[in-house]
C-alpha positions in Angstrom: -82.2 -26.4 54.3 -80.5 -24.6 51.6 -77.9 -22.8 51.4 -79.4 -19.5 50.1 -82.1 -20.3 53.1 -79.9 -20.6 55.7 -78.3 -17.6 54.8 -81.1 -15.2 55.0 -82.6 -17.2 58.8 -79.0 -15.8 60.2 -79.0 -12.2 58.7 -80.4 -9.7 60.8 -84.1 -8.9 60.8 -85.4 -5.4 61.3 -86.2 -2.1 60.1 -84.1 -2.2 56.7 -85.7 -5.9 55.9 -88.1 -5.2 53.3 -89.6 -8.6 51.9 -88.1 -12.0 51.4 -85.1 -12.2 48.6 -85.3 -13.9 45.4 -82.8 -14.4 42.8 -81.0 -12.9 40.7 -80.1 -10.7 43.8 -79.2 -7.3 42.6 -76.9 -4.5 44.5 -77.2 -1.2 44.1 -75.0 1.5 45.9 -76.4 4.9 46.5 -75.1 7.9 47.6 -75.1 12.2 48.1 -73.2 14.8 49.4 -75.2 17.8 48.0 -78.6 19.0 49.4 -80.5 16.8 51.9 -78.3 14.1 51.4 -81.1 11.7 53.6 -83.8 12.8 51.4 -82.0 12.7 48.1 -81.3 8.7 49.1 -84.9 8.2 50.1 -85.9 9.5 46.7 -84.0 7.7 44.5 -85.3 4.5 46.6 -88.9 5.6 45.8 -87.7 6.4 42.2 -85.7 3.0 41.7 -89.0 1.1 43.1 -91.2 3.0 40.4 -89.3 1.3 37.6 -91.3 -2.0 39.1 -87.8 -3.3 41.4 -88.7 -4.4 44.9 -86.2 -3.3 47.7 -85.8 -6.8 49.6 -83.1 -5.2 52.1 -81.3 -1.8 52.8 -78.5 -1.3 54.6 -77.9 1.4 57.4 -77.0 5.1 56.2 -72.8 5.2 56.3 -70.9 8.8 56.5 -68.1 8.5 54.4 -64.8 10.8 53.8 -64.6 11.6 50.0 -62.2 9.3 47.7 -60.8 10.4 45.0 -61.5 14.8 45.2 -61.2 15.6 49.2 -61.9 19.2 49.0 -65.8 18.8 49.2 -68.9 17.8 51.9 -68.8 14.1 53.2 -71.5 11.5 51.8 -73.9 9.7 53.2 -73.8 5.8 51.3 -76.4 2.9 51.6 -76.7 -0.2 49.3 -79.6 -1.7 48.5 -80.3 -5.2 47.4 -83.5 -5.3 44.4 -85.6 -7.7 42.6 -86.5 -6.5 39.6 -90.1 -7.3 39.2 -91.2 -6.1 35.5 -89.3 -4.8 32.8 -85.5 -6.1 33.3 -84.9 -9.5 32.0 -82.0 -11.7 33.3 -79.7 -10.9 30.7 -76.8 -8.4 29.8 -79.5 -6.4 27.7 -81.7 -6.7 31.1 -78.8 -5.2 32.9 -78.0 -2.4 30.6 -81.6 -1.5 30.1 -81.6 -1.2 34.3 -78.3 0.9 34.4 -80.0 2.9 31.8 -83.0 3.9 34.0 -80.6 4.5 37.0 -78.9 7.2 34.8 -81.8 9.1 34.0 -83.4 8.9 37.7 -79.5 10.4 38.6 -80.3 13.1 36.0 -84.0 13.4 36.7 -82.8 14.5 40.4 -80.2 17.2 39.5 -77.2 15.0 38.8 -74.2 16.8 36.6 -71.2 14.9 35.8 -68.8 18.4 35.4 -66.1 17.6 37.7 -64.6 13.8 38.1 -65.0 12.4 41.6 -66.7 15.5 42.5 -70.3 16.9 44.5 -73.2 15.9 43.5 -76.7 15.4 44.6 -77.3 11.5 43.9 -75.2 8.9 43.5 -76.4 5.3 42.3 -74.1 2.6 41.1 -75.1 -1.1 39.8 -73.0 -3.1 41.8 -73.9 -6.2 41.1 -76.4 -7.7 38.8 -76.8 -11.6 39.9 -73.5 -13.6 38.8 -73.4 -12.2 35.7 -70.5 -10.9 34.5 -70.2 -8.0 31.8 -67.3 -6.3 30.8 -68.0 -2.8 29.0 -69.4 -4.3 25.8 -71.4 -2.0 24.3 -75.0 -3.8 23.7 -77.8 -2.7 21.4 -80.9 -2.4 23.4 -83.2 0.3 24.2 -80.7 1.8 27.3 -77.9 2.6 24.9 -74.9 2.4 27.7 -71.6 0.4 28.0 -71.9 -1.4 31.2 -69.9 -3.5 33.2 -70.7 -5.8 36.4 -69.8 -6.5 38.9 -68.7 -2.6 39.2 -65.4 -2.6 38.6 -64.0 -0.6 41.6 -66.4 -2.3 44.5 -63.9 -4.0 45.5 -61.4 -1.5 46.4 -63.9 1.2 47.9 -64.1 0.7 51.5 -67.7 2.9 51.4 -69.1 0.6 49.4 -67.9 -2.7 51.0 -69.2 -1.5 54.6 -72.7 -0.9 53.8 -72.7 -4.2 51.2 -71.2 -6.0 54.3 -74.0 -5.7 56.4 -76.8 -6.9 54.7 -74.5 -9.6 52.9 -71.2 -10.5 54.2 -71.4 -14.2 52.6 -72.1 -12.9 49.3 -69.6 -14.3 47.1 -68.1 -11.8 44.1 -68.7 -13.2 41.2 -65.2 -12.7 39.6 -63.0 -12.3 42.2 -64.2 -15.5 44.2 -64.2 -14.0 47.5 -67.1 -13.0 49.5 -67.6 -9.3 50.8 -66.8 -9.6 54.3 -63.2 -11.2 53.1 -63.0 -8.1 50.4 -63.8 -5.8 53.2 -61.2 -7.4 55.6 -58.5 -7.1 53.1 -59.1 -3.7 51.2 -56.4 -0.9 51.4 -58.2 1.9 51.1 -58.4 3.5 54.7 -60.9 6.6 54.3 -63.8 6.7 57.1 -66.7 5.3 56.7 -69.2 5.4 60.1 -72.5 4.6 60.9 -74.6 7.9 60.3 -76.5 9.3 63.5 -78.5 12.4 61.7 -76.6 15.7 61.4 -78.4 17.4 64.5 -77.0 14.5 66.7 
């Protein structure tokens, strides 16, 4: 059997598997401490499956202590792994194009970038986009953005590595060499992240 197939018989099945993976497998890491922070994630899954990318696995919600500005409301974080159906190619153009349309669906919800680190409604950051690698060149194609991938700070953010850890602790970072459930065992960063029960629990 391979590899890739042997992997996904001994992850977990349930309610957060969606439909069978297929590469290039992409992450994306969502999050929201303004507003229904629940609802705003569950939107910006419907919105992120309009621009034709099937969700093949979510992982649990995570409550997680702010990094970087403490003095505002704790998020709730999920990643999700996506195949992009129609309209992103397998390139770096293909990867811009789909950071692109993340942007707008952040600004199309109520995002504001005013204060660094700060509040805000929705969250979503391409984590990883297959193997590729892409290091802030600036690309002419219709999404106009700098991008870089694999995100350059997943590996230090303990809030991202916990819920990316559950639906695929053997998946192997692309430039680093190490697979997420080593990156998670080794990270410094020791803010809280928890397995999210609903706020009237």
């Amino acid at each position: 059997m391979p590899d890739d197939l042997k992997e996904r018989s001994q992850e977990p099945k349930g309610p957060h598997l969606y439909r069978a993976a297929q590469s290039p497998r992409i992450y994306i890491c969502l999050g929201a401490n303004l507003g229904d922070r629940e609802s705003n994630l569950s939107e910006a899954q419907r919105r992120i499956e309009e621009l034709g990318c099937a969700i093949i696995r979510a992982s649990s919600l995570y409550e997680t202590e702010p990094v970087g500005l403490a003095d505002q409301p704790w998020f709730l974080n999920q990643v999700i792994e996506v195949r992009a159906d129609s309209g992103f190619d397998f390139s770096p153009d293909g990867a811009a194009e789909l950071l692109g349309a993340l942007l707008r669906i952040e600004r199309r919800m109520g995002r504001r970038r005013t204060v660094p680190d700060g509040p805000r409604i929705i969250d979503i950051d391409l984590l990883l986009f297959g193997e590729m690698i892409i290091d802030a060149n600036p690309l002419t194609n219709a999404a106009e953005v700098k991008i870089t991938v694999p995100h350059p700070r997943m590996h230090l953010r303990r809030f991202v590595l916990e819920p990316l850890c559950e639906i695929a602790p053997r998946l192997v970072h692309p430039q680093i060499g190490r697979t997420i459930g080593e990156l998670l065992a080794e990270v410094e960063d020791a803010s809280t992240v928890r397995l999210y029960k609903g706020d009237n629990i």
